[in-house]
C-alpha positions in Angstrom: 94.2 20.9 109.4 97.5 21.9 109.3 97.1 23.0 106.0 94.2 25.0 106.8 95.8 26.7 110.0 99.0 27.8 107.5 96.6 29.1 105.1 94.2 31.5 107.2 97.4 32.8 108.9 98.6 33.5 105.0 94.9 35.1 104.3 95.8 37.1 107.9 98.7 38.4 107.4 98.1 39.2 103.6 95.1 41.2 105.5 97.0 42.5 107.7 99.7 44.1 105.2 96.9 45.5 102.7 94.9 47.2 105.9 98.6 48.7 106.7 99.1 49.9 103.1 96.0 51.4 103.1 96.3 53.0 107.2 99.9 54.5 105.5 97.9 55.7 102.6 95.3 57.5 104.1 97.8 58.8 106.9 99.7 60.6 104.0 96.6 61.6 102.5 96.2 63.6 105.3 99.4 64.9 106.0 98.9 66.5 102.6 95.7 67.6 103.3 96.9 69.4 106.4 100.1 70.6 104.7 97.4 72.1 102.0 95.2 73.5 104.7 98.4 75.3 106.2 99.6 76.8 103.1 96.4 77.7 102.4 95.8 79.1 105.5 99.6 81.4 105.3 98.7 82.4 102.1 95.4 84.2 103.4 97.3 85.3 106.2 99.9 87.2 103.9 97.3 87.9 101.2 95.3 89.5 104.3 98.6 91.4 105.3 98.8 92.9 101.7 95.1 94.2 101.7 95.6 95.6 105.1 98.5 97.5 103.5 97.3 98.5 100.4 93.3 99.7 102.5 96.2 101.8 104.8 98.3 103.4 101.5 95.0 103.8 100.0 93.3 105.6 103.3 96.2 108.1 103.6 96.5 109.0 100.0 92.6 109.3 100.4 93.1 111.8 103.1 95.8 113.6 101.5 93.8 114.3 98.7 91.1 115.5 100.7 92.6 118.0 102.6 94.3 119.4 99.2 91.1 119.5 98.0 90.0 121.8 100.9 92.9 123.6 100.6 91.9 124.1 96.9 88.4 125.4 97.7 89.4 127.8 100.4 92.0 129.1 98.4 89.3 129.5 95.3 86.7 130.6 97.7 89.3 133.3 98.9 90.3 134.2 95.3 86.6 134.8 94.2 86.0 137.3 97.2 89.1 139.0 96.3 87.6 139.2 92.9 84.3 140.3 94.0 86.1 143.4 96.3 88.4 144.3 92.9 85.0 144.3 90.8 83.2 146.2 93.2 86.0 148.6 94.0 86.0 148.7 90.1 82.7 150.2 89.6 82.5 152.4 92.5 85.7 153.9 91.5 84.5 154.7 88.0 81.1 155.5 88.8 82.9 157.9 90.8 85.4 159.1 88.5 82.3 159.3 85.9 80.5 162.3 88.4 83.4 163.7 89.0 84.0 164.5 85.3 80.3 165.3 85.0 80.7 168.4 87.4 84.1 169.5 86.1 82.0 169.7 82.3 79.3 171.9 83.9 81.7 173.8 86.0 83.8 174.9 82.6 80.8 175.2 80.7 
């Protein structure tokens, strides 16, 4: 009986120390997974960071180029009145200049 006490305290205690290895092995299994899910989660974060960053750059250079656009077609839109007054002016002042030498013909005629 003796004999059988010593050897299902054996059987227990072998138990026991196999349960603990595997309580210690899932325990680190864990840890890593939450070391993993942390790292994972501060890489996001900074990956996050870096879009924000780049979506602001991107936004202002965006807005830059828009008003130098405008700039652009006001300036073009001003340029091609100018050249519409210069063409006009243009042939008014030769249609003009065209009579005038009309009349001085007849008069020395």
């Amino acid at each position: 009986m003796r004999a059988d006490l010593e050897s299902i305290q054996a059987e227990f205690a072998k138990a026991e120390t196999e349960r603990a290895a595997e309580i210690h092995s899932l325990k680190r299994r864990e840890a890593d997974a939450l070391a993993a899910r942390r790292n994972a989660s501060a890489a996001v974060a900074q990956r996050l960071d870096t879009l924000e960053t780049d979506l602001a750059d991107t936004t202002r250079k965006l807005h830059s180029t828009i008003i130098q656009n405008k700039a652009l077609v006001k300036a073009n839109k001003e340029f091609q009145q100018q050249l519409h007054r210069h063409s006009e002016n243009k042939k008014s002042s030769s249609s003009k200049g065209s009579r005038g030498g009309r009349h001085k013909r007849e008069e020395q005629i």
